[in-house]
PyMOL Python script that loads the backbone (N, CA, C, O; Angstrom):
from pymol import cmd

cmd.read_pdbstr("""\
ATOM      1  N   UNK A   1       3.892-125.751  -4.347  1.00  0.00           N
ATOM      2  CA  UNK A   1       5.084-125.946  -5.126  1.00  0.00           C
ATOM      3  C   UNK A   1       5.994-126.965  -4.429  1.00  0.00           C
ATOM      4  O   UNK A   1       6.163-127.100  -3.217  1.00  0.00           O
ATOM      5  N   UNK A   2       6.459-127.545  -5.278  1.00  0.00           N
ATOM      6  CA  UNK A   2       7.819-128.431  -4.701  1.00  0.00           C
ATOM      7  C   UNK A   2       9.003-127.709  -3.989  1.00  0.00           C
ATOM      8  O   UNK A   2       9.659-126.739  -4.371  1.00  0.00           O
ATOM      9  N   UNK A   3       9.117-128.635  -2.564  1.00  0.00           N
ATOM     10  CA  UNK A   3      10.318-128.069  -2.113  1.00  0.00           C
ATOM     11  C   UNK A   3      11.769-128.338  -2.323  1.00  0.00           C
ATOM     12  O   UNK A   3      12.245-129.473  -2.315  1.00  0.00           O
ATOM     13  N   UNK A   4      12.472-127.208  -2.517  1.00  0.00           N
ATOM     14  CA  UNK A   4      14.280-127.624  -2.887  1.00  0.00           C
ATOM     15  C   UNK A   4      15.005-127.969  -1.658  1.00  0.00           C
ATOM     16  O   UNK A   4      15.203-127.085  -0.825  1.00  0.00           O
ATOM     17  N   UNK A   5      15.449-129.251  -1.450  1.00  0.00           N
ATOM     18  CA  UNK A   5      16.787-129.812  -0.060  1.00  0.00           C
ATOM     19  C   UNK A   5      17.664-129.431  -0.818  1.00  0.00           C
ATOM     20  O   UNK A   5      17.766-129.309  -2.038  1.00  0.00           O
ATOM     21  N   UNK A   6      18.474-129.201   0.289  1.00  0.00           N
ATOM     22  CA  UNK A   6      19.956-129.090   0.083  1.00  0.00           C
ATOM     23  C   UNK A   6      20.986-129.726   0.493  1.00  0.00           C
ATOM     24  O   UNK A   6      22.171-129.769   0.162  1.00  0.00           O
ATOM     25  N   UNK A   7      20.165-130.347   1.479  1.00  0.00           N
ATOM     26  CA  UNK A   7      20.920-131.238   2.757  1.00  0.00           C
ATOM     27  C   UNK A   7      21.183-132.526   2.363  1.00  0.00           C
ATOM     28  O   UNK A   7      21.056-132.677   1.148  1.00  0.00           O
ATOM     29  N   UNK A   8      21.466-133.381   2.897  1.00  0.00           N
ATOM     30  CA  UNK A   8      21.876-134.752   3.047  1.00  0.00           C
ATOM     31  C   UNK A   8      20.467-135.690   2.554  1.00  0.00           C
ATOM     32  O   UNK A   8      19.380-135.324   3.002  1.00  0.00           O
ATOM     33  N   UNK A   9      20.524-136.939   1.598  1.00  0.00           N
ATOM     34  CA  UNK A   9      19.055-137.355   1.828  1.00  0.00           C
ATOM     35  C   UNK A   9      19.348-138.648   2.828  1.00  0.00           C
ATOM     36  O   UNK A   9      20.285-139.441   2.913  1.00  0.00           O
ATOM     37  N   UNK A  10      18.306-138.507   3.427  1.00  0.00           N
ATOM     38  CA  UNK A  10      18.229-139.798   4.635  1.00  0.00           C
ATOM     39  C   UNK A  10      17.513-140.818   4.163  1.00  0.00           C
ATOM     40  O   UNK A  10      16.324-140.639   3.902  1.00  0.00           O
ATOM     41  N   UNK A  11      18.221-142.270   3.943  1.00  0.00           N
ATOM     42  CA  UNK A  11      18.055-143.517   3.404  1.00  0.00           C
ATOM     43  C   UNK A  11      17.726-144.438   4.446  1.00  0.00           C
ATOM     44  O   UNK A  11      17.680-145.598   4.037  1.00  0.00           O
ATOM     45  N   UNK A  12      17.480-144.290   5.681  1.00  0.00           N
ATOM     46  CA  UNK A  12      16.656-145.179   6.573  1.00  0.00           C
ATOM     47  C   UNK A  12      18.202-145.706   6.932  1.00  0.00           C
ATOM     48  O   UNK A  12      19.284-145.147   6.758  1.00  0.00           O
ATOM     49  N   UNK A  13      17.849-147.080   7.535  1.00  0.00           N
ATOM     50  CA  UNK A  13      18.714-147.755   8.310  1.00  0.00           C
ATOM     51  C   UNK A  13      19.366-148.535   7.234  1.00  0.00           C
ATOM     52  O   UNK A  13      18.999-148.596   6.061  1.00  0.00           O
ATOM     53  N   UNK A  14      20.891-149.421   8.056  1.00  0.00           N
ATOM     54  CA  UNK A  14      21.750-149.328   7.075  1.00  0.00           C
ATOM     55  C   UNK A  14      21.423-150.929   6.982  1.00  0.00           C
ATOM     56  O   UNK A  14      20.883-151.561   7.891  1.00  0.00           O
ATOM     57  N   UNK A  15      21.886-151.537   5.596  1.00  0.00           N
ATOM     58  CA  UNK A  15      21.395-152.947   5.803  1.00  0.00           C
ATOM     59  C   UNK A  15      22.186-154.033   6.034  1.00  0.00           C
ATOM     60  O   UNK A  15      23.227-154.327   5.447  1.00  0.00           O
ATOM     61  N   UNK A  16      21.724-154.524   6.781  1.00  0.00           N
ATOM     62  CA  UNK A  16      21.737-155.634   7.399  1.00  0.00           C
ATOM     63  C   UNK A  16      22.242-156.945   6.476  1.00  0.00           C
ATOM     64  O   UNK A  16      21.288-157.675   6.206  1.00  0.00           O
ATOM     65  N   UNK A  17      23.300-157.329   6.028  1.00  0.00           N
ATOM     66  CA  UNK A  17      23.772-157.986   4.936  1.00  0.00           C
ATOM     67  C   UNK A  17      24.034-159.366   5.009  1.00  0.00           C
ATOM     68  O   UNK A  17      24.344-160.116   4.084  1.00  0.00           O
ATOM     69  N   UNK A  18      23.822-159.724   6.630  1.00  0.00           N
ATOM     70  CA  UNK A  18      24.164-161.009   7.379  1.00  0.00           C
ATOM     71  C   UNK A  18      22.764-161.701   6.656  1.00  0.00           C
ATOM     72  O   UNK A  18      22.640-162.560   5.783  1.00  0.00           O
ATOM     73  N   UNK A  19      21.686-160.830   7.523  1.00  0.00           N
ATOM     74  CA  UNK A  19      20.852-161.371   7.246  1.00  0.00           C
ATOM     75  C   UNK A  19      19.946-161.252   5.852  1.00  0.00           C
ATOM     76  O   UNK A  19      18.773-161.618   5.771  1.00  0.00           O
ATOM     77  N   UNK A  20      20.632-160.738   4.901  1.00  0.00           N
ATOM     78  CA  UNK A  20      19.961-160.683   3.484  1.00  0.00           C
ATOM     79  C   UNK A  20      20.746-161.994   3.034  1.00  0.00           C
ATOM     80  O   UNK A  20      20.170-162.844   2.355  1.00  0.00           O
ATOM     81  N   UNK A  21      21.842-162.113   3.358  1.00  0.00           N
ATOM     82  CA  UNK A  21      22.555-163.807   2.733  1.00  0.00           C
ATOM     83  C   UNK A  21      21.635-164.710   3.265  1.00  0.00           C
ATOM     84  O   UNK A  21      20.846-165.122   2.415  1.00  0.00           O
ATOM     85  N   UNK A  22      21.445-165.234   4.588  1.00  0.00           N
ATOM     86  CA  UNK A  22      20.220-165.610   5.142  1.00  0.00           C
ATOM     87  C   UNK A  22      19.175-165.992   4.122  1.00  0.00           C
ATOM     88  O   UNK A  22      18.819-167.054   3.612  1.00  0.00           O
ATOM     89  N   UNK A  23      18.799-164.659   4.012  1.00  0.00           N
ATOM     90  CA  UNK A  23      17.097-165.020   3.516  1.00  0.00           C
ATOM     91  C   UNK A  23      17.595-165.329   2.173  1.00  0.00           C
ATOM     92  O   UNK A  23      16.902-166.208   1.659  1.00  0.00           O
ATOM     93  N   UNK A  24      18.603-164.898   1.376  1.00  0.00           N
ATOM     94  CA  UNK A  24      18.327-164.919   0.122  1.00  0.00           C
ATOM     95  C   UNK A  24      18.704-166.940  -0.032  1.00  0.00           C
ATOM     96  O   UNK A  24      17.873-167.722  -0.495  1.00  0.00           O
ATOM     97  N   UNK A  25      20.005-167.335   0.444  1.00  0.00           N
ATOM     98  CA  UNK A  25      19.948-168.875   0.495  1.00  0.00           C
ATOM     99  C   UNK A  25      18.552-169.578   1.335  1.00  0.00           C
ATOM    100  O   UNK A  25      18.130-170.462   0.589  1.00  0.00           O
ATOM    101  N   UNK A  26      17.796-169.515   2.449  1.00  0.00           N
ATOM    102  CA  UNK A  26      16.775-169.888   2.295  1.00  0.00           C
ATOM    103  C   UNK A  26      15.245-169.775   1.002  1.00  0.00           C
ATOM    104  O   UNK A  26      14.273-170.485   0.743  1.00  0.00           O
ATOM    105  N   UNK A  27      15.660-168.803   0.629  1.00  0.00           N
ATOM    106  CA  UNK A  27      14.703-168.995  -0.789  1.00  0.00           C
ATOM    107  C   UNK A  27      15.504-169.684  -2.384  1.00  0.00           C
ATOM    108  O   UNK A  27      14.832-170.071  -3.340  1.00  0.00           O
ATOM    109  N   UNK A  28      16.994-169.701  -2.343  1.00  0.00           N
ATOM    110  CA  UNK A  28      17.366-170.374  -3.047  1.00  0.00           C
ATOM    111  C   UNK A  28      16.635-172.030  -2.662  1.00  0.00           C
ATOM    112  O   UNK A  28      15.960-172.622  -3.504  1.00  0.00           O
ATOM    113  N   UNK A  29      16.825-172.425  -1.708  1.00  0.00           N
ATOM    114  CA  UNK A  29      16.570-173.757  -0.992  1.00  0.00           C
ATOM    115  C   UNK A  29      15.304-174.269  -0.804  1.00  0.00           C
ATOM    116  O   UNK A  29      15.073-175.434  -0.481  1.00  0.00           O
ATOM    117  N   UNK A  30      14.084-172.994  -1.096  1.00  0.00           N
ATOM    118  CA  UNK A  30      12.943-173.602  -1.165  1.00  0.00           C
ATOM    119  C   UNK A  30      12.594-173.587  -2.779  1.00  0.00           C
ATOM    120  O   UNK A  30      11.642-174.075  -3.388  1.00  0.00           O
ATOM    121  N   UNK A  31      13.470-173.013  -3.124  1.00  0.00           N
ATOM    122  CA  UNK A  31      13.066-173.310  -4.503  1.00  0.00           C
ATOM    123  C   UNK A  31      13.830-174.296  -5.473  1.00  0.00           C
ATOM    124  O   UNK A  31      13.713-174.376  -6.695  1.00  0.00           O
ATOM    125  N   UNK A  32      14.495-174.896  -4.779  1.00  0.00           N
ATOM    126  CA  UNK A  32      15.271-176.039  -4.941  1.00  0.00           C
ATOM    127  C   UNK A  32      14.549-176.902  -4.446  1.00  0.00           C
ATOM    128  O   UNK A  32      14.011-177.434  -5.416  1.00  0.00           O
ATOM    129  N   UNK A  33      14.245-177.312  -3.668  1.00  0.00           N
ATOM    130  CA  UNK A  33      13.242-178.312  -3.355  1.00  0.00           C
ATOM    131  C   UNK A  33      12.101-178.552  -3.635  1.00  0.00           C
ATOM    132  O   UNK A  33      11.452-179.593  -3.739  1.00  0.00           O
ATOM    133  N   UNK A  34      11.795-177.061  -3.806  1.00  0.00           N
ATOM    134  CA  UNK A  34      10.198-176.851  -4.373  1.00  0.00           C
ATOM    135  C   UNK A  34      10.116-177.687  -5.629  1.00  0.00           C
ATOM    136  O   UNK A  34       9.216-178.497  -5.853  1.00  0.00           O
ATOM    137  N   UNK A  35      11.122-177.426  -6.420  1.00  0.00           N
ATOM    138  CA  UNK A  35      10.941-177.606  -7.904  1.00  0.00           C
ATOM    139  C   UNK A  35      11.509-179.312  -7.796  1.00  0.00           C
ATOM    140  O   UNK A  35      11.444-179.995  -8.819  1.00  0.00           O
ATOM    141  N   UNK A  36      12.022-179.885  -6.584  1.00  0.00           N
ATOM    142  CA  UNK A  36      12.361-181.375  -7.306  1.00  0.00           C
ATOM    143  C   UNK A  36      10.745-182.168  -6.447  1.00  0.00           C
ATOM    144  O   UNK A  36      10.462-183.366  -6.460  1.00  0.00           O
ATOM    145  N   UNK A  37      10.072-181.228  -5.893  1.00  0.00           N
ATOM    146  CA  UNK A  37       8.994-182.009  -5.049  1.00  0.00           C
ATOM    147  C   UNK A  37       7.967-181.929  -6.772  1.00  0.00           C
ATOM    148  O   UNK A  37       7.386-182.903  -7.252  1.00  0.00           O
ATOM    149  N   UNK A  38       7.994-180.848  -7.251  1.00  0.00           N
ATOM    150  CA  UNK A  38       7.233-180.845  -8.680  1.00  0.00           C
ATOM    151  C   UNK A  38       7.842-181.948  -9.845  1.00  0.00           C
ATOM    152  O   UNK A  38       7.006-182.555 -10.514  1.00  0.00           O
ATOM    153  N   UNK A  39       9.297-182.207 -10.087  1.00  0.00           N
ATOM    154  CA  UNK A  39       9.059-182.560 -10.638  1.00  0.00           C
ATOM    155  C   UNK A  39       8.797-184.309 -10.543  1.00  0.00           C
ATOM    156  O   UNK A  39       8.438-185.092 -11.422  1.00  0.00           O
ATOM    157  N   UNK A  40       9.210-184.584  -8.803  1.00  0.00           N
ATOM    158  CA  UNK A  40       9.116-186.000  -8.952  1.00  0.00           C
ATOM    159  C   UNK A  40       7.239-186.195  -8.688  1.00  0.00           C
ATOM    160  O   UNK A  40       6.721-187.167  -9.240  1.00  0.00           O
ATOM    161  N   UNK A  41       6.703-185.635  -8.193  1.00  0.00           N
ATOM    162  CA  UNK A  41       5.162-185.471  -8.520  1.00  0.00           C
ATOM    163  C   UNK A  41       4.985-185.614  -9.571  1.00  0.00           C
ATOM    164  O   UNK A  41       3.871-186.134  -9.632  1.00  0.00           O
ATOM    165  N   UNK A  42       5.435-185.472 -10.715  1.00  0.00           N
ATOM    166  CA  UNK A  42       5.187-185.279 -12.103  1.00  0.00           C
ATOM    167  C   UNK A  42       5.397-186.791 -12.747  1.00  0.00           C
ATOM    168  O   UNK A  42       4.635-187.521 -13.381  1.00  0.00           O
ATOM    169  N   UNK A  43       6.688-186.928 -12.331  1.00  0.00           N
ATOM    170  CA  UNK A  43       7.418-188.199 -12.940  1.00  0.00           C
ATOM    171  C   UNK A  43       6.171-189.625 -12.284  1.00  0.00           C
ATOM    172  O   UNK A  43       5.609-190.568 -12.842  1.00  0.00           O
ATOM    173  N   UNK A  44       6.197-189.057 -10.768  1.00  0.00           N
ATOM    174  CA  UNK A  44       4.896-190.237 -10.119  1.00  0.00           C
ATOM    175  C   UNK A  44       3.556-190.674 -11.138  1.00  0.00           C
ATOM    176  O   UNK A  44       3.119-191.752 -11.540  1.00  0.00           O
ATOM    177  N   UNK A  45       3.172-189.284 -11.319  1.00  0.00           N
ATOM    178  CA  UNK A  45       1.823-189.263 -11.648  1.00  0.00           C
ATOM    179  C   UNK A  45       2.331-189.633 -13.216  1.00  0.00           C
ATOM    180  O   UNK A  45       1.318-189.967 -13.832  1.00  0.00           O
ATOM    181  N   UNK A  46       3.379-189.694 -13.995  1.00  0.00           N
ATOM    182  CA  UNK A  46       3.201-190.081 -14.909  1.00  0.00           C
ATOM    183  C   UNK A  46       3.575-191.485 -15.812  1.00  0.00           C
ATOM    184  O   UNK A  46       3.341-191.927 -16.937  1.00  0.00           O
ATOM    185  N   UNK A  47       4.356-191.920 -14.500  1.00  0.00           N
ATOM    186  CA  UNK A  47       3.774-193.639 -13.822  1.00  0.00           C
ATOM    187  C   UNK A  47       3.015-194.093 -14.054  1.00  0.00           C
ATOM    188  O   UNK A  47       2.825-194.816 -15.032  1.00  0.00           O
ATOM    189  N   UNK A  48       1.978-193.671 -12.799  1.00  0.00           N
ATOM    190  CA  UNK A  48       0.862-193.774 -12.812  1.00  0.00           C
ATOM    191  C   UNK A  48      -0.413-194.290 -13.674  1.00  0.00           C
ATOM    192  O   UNK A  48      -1.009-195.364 -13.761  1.00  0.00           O
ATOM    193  N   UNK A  49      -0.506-193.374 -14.100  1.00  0.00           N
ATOM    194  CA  UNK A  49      -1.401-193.314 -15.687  1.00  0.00           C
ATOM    195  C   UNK A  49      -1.039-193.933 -16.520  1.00  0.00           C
ATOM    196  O   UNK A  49      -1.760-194.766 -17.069  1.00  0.00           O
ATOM    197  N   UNK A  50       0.712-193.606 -17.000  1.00  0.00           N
ATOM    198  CA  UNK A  50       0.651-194.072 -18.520  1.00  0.00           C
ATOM    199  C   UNK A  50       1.177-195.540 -18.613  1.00  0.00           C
ATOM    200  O   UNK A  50       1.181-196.168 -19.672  1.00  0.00           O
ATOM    201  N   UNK A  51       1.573-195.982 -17.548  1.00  0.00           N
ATOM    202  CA  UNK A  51       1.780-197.473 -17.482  1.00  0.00           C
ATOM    203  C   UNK A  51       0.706-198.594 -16.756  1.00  0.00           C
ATOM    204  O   UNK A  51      -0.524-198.546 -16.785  1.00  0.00           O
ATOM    205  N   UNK A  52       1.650-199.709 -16.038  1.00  0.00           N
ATOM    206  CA  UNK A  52       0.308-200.435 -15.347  1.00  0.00           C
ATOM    207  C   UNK A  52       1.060-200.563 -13.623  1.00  0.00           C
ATOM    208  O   UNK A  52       0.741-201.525 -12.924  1.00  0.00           O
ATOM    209  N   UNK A  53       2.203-199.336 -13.011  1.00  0.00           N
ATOM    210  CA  UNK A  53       2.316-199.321 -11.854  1.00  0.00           C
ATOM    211  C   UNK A  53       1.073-199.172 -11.139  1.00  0.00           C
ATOM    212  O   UNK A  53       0.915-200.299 -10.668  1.00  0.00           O
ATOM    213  N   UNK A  54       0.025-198.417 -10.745  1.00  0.00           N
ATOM    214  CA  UNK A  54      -0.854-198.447 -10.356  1.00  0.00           C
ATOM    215  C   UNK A  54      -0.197-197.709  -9.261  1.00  0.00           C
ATOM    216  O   UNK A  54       1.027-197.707  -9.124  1.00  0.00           O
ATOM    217  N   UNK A  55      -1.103-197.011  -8.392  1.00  0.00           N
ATOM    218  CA  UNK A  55      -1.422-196.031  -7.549  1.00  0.00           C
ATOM    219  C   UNK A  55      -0.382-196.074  -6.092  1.00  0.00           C
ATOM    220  O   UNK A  55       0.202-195.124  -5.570  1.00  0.00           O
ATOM    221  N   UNK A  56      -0.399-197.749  -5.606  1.00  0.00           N
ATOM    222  CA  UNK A  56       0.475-197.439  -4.582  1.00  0.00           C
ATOM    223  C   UNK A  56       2.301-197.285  -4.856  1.00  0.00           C
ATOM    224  O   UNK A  56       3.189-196.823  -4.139  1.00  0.00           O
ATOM    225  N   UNK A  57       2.317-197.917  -6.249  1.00  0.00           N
ATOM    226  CA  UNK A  57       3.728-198.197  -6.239  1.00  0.00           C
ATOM    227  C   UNK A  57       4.214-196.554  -7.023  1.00  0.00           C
ATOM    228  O   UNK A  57       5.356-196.098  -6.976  1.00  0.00           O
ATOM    229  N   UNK A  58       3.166-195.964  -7.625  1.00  0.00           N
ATOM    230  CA  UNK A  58       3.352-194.500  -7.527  1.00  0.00           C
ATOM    231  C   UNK A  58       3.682-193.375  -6.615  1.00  0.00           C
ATOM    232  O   UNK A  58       4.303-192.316  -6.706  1.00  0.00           O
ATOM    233  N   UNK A  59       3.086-193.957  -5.789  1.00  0.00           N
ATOM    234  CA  UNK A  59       3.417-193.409  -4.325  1.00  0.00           C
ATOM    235  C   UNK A  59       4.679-193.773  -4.196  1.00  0.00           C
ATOM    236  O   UNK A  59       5.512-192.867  -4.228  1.00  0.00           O
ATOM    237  N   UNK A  60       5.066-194.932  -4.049  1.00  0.00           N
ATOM    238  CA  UNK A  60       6.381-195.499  -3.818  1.00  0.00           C
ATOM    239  C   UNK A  60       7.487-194.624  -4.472  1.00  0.00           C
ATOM    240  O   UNK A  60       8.366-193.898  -4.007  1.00  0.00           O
ATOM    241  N   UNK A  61       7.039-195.032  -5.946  1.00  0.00           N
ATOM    242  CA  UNK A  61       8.241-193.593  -6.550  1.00  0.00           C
ATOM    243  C   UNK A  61       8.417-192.448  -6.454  1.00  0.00           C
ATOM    244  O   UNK A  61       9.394-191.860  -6.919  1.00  0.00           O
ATOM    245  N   UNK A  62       7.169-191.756  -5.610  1.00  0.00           N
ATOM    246  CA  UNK A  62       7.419-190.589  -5.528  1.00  0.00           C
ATOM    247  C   UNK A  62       8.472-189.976  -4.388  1.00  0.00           C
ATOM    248  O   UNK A  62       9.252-189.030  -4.496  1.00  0.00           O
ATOM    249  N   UNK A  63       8.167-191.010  -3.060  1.00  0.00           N
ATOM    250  CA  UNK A  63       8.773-190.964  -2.189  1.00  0.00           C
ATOM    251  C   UNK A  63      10.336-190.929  -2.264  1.00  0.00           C
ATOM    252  O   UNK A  63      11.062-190.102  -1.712  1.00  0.00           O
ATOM    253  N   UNK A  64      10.779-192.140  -3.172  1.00  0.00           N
ATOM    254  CA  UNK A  64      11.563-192.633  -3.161  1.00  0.00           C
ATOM    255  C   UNK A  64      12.716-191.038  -4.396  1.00  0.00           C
ATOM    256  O   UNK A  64      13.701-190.367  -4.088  1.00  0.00           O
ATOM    257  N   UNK A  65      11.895-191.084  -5.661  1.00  0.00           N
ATOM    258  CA  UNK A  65      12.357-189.700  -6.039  1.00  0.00           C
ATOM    259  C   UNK A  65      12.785-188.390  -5.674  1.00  0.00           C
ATOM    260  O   UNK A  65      13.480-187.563  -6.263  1.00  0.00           O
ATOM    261  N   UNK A  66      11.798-188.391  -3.773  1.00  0.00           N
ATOM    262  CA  UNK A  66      12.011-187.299  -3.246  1.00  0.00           C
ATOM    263  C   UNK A  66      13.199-187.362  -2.262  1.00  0.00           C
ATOM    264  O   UNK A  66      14.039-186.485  -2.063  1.00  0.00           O
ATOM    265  N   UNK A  67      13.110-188.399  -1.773  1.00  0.00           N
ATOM    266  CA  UNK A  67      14.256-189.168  -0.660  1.00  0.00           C
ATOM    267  C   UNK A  67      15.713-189.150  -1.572  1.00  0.00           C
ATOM    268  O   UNK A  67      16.726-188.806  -0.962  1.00  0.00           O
ATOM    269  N   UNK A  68      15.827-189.497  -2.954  1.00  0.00           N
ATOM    270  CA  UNK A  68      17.361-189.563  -4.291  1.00  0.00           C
ATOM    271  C   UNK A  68      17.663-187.992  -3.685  1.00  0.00           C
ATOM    272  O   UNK A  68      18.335-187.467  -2.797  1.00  0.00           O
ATOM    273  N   UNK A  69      16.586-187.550  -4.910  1.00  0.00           N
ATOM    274  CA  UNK A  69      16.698-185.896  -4.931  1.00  0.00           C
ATOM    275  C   UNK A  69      17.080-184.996  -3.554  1.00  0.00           C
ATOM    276  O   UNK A  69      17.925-184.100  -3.567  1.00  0.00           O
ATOM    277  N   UNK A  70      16.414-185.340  -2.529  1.00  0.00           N
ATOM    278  CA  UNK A  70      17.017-184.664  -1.291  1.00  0.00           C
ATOM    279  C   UNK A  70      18.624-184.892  -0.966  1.00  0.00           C
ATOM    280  O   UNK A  70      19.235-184.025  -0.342  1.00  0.00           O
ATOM    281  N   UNK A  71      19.289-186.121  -1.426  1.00  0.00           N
ATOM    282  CA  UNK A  71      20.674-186.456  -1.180  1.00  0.00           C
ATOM    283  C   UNK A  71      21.449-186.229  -1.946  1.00  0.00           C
ATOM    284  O   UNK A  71      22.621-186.121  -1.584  1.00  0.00           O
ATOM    285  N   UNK A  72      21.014-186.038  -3.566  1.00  0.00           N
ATOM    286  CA  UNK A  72      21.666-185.290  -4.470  1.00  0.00           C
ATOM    287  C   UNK A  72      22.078-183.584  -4.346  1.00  0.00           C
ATOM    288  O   UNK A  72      23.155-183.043  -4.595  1.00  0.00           O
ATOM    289  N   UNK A  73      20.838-183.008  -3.884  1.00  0.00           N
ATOM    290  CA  UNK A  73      20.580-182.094  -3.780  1.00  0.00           C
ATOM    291  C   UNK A  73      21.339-181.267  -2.828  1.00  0.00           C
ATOM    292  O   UNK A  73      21.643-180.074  -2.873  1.00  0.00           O
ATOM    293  N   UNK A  74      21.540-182.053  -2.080  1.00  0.00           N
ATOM    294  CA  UNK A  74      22.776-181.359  -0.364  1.00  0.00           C
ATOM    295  C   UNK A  74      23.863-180.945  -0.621  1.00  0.00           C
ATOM    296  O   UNK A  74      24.600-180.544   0.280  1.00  0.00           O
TER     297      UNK A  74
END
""", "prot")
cmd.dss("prot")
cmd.show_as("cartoon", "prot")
cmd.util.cbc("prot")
cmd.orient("prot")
């Protein structure tokens, strides 16, 4: 049978709130970046293909999209 407490319930240790701001702005920040590394990958590759930049100057924009976006982004 199930047992009845009466007592206090014990919730573990108390949290740590410094470091939940911490982690939670480092995952804001990778997912901020994450998503401008996708979309200038995107914008590169669609350069790429659908025009006549050709492969290195794709590269070029991508870099260069990621280098804007990182200074916008700060």
């Amino acid at each position: 049978m199930a047992e009845h407490h009466s007592g206090p319930v014990d919730v573990g240790a108390p949290m740590d709130y410094a470091e939940h701001e911490k982690t939670y702005l480092r995952f804001l920040d990778a997912s901020k970046y994450g998503t401008l590394f996708c979309v200038a990958l995107l914008i590169a590759m669609a350069a790429g293909f659908f025009t006549t930049m050709g492969l290195i100057s794709s590269i070029v924009l991508f870099i260069l999209l990621n280098v804007a976006g990182f200074f916008f982004l700060r």
